[in-house]
TORMIMAR-749495 format. One record per atom (N, C-alpha, C): atom name; x, y, z; chain. Coordinates in nm, 2 decimals. Example, Ala and Ser with C-alpha at 12.3 -4.5 7.8 and 13.67 -1.06 7.14 Angstrom:
# TORMIMAR-749495
- N/1.32/-0.57/0.78/A
- CA/1.23/-0.45/0.78/A
- C/1.32/-0.33/0.78/A
- N/1.28/-0.22/0.71/A
- CA/1.37/-0.11/0.71/A
- C/1.29/0.00/0.79/A
This chain:
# TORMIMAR-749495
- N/-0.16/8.93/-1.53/A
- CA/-0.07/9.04/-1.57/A
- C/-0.05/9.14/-1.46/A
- N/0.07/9.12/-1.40/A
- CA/0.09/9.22/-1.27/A
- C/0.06/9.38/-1.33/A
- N/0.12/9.39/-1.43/A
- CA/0.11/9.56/-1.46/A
- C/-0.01/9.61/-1.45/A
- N/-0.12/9.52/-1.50/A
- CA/-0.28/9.54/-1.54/A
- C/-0.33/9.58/-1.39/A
- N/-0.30/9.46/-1.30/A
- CA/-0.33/9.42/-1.15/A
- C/-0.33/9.61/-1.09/A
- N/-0.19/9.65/-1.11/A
- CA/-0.18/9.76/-1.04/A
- C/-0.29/9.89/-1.11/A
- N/-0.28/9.88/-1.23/A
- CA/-0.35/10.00/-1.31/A
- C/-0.48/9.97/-1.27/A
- N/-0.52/9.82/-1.25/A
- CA/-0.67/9.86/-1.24/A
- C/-0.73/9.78/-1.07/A
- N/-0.64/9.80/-1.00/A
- CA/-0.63/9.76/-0.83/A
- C/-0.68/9.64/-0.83/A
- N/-0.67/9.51/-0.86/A
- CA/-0.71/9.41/-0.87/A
- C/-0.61/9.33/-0.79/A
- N/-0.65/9.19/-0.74/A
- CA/-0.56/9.08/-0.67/A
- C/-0.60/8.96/-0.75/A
- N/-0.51/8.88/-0.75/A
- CA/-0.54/8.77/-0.76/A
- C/-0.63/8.65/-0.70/A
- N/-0.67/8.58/-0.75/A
- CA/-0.77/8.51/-0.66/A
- C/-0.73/8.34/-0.58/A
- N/-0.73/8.30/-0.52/A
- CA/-0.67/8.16/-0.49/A
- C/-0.74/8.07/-0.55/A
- N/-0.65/7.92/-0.57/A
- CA/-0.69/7.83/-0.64/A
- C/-0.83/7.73/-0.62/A
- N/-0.85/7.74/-0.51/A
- CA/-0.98/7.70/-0.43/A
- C/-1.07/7.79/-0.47/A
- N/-1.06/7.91/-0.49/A
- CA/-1.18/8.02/-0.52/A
- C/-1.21/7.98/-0.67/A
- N/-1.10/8.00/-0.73/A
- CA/-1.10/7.97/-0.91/A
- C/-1.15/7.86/-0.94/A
- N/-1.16/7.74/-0.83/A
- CA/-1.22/7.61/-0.88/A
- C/-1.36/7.63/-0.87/A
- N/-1.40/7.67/-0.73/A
- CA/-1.53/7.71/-0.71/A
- C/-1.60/7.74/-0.80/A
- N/-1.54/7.89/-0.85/A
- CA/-1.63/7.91/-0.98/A
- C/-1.65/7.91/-1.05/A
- N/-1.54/7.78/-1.12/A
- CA/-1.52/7.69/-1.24/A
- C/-1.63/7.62/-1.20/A
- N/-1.65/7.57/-1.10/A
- CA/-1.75/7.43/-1.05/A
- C/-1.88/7.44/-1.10/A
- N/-1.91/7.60/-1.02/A
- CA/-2.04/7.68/-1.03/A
- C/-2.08/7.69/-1.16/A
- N/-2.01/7.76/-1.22/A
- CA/-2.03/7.75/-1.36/A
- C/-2.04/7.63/-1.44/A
- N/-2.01/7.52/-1.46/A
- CA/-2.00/7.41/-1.45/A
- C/-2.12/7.32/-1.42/A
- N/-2.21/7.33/-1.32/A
- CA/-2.27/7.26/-1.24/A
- C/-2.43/7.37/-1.32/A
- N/-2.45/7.51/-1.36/A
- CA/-2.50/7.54/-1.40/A
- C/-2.52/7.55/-1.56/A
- N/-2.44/7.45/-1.61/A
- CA/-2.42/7.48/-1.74/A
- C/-2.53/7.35/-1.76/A
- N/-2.46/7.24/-1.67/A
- CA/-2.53/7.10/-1.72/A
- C/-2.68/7.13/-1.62/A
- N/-2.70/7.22/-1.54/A
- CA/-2.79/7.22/-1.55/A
- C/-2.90/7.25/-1.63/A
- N/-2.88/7.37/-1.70/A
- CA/-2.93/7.42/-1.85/A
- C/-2.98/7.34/-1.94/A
- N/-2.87/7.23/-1.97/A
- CA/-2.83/7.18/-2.05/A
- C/-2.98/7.02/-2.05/A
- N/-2.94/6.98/-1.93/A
- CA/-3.07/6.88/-1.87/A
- C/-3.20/6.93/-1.89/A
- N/-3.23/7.06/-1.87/A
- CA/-3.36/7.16/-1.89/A
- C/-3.37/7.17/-2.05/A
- N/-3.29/7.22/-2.14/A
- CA/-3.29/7.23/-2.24/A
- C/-3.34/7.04/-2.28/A
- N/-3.29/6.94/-2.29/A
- CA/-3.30/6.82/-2.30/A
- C/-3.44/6.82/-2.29/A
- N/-3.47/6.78/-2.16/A
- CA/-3.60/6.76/-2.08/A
- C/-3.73/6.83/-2.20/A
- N/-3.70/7.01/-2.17/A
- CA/-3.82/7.05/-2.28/A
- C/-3.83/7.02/-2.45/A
- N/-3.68/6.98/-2.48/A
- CA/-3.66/6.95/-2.67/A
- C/-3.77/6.81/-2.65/A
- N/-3.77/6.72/-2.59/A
- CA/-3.83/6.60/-2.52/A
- C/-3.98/6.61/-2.57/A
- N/-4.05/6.71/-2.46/A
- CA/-4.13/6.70/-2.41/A
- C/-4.30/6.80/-2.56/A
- N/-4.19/6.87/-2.61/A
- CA/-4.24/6.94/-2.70/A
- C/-4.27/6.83/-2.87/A
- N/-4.40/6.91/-2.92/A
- CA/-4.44/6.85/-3.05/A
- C/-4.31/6.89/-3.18/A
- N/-4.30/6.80/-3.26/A
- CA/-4.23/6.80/-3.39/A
- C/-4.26/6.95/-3.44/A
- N/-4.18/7.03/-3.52/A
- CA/-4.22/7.11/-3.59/A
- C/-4.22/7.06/-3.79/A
- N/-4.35/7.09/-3.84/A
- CA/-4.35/7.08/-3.96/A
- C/-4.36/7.14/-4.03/A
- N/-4.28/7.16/-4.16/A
- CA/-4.28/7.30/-4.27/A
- C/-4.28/7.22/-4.39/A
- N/-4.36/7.29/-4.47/A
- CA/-4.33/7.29/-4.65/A
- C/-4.20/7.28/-4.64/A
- N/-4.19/7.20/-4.76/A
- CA/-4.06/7.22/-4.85/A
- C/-4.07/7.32/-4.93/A
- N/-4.01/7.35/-5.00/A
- CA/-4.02/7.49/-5.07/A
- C/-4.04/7.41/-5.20/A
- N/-3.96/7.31/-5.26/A
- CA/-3.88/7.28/-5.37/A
- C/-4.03/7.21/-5.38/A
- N/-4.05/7.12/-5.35/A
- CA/-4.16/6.99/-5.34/A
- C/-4.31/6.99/-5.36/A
- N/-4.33/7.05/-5.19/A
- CA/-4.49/7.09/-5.13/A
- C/-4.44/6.97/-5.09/A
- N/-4.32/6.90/-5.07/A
- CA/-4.38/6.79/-4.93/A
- C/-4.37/6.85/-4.78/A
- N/-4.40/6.78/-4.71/A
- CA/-4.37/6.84/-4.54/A
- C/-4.25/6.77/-4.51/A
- N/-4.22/6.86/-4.41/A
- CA/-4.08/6.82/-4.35/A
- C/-4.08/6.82/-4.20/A
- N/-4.01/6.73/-4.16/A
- CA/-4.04/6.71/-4.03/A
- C/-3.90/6.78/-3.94/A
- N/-3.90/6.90/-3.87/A
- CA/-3.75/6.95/-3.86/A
- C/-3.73/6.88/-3.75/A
């Protein structure tokens, strides 16, 4: 929005920059994402009462 641009002194950015830190973001998301994996993996089951039952439940 040009009007915005001027009120608040801002430029636009080029399309190479914008992919960049699409990429970046991107490239740190799935990295997260692999870590998050990796530890769900690596950790014990959690078990709770049922409420309704007394049986256990495996979440």
């Amino acid at each position: 929005m040009p009007m915005m641009q001027g009120l608040f002194q801002t430029r636009s950015i080029a399309m190479t920059d914008g992919a960049i830190v699409i990429g970046a973001g991107l490239a740190l998301l799935l990295v997260l994402e692999i870590e998050k994996c990796i530890r769900l993996s690596l950790a014990p089951p959690i078990v709770r009462p049922r409420e309704s039952t007394g049986q256990k439940e495996v979440v």
